[in-house]
C-alpha positions as CSV (number, residue, x, y, z in Angstrom):
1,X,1.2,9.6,23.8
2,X,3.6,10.5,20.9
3,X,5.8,8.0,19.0
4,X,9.3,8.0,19.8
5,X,11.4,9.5,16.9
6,X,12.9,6.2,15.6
7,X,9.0,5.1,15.2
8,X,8.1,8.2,13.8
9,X,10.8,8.5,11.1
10,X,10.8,4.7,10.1
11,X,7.3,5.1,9.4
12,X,8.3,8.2,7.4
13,X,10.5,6.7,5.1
14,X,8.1,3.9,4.6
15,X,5.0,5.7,4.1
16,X,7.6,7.3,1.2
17,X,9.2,3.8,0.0
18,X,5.3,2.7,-0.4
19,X,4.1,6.0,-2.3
20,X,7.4,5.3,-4.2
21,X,6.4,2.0,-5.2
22,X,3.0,2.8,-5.7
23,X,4.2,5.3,-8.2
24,X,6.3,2.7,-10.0
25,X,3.5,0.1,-10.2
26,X,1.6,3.3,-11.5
27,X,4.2,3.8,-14.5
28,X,4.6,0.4,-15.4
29,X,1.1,-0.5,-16.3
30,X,1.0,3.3,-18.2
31,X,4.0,2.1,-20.3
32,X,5.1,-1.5,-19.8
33,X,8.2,-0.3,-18.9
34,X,11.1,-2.9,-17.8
35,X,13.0,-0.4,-15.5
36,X,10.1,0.5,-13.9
37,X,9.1,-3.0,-12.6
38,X,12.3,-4.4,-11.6
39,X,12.7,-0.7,-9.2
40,X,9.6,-2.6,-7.8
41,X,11.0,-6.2,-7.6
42,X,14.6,-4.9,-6.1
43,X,13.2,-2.8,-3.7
44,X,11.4,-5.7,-2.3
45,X,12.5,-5.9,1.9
46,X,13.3,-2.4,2.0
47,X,9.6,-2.1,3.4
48,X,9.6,-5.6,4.8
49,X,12.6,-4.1,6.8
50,X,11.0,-0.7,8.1
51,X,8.2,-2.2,9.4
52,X,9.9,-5.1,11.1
53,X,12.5,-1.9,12.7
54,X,8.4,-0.2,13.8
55,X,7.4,-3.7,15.2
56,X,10.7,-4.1,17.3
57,X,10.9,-0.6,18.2
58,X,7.2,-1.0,19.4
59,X,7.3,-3.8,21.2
60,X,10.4,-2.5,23.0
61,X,8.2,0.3,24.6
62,X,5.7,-2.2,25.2
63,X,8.1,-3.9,27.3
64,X,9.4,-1.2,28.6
65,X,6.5,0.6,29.5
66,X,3.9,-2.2,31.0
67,X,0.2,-1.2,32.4
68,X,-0.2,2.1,30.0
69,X,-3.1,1.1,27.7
70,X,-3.1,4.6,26.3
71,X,0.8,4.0,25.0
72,X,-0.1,0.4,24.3
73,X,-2.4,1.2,21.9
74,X,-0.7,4.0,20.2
75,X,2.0,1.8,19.7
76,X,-0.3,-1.3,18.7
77,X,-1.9,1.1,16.1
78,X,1.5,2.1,15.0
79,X,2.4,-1.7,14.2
80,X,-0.6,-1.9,12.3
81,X,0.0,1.1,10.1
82,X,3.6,-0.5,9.3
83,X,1.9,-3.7,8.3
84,X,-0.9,-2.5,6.2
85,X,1.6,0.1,4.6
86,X,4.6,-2.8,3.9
87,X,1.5,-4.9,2.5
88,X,0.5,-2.2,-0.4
89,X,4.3,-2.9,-0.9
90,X,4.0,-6.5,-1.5
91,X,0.9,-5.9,-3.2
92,X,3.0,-4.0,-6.0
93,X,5.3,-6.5,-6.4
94,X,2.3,-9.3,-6.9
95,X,1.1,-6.9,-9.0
96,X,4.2,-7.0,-11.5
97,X,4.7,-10.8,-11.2
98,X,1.2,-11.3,-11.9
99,X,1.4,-9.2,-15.2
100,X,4.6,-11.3,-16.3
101,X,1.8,-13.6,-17.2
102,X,0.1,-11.2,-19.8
103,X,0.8,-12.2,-23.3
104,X,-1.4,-8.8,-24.4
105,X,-0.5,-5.9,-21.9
106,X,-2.6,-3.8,-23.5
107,X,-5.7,-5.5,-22.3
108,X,-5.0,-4.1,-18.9
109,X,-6.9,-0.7,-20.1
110,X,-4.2,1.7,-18.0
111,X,-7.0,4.1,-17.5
112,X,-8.9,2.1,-15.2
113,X,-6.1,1.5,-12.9
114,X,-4.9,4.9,-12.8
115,X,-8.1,6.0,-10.9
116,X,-7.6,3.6,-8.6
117,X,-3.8,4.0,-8.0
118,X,-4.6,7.2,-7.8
119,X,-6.7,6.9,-5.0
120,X,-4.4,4.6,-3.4
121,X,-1.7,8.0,-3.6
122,X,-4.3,10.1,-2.4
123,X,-4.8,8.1,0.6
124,X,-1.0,7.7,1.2
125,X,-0.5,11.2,1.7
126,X,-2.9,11.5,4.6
127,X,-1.4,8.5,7.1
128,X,1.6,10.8,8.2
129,X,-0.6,14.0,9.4
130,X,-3.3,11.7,10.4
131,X,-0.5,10.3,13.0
132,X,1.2,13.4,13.2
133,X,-2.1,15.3,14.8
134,X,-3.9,12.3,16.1
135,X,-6.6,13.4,13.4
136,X,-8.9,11.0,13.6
137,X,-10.8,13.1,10.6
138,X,-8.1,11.6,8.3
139,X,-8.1,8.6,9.6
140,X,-12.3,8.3,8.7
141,X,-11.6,9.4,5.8
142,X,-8.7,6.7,5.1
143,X,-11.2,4.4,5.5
144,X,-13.6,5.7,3.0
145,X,-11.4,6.0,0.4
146,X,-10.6,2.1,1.6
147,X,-14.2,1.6,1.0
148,X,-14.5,3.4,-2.1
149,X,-10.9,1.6,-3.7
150,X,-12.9,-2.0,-2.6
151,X,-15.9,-1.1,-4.4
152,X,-14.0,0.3,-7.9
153,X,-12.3,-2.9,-7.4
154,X,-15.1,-5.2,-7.4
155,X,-16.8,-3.5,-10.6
156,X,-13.6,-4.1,-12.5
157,X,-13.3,-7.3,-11.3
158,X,-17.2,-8.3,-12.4
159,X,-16.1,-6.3,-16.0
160,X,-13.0,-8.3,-16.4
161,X,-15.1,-11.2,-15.4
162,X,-17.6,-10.3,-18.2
163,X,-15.1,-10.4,-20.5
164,X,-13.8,-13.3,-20.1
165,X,-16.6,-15.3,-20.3
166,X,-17.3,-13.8,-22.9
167,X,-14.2,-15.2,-25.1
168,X,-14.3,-18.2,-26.8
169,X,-10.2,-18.3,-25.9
170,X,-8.4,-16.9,-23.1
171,X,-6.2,-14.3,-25.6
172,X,-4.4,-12.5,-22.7
């Protein structure tokens, strides 16, 4: 079954908006920039709104088109695409209301967070062929480089950890 072209080009422009903000979040933390977090923070339901125009749109076909598991479940895995995409969204945003808190940006080590937002860019650019040709190639390896961001992420998680047990003082 293919995705009707209102599905397909929402969840064009919000596999961009994502890799946009991804981007953003990216050039903040290399240079603390204001302008680059509050592109972040404005642009807040612009993915919040794509994917709720993918759900409708899905469900609508749903409806529509009762008793065709094969369709249902393209268009069930296409709501669930929008969700985890809008999420990485939110996830920026956290990500710049979080770092409000730092005191000491440059604790953040922007190196470290480039490889994995990096990978996170990487990934991005495979969900529209990967739905495009049914590749389900892609998709396996979308979910290794899932895998592989979860794992870089708990080693800098047990570093930062490290670090902060080892202070007498929380100087963040």
């Amino acid at each position: 079954m293919r995705l009707s072209r209102n599905i397909r080009d929402n969840l064009h422009f919000l596999i961009a908006e994502v890799s946009s903000q991804v981007g953003n979040l990216h050039a903040y933390i290399d240079t603390s920039s204001s302008p680059q977090a509050q592109r972040i923070v404005d642009r807040s339901g612009y993915a919040y709104n794509l994917k709720m125009r993918i759900h409708n749109s899905c469900l609508g076909q749903i409806v529509r088109h009762k008793g065709h598991d094969t369709q249902t479940q393209t268009l069930r895995a296409a709501e669930s695409i929008a969700t985890d995409l809008e999420r990485i969204a939110e996830l920026c945003r956290d990500c710049i209301h979080q770092m409000a808190y730092l005191k000491k940006k440059s604790c953040l080590r922007p190196t470290d967070y480039a490889l994995l937002l990096d990978q996170v860019i990487f990934g991005l650019q495979m969900v529209q062929p990967a739905i495009q040709n049914k590749d389900t190639g892609l998709a396996l390896k979308l979910g290794q480089i899932e895998h592989h961001l979860d794992q870089d992420y708990r080693k800098l998680l047990k570093h930062n950890t490290k670090l902060l047990k080892k202070s007498d003082t929380l100087k963040i």
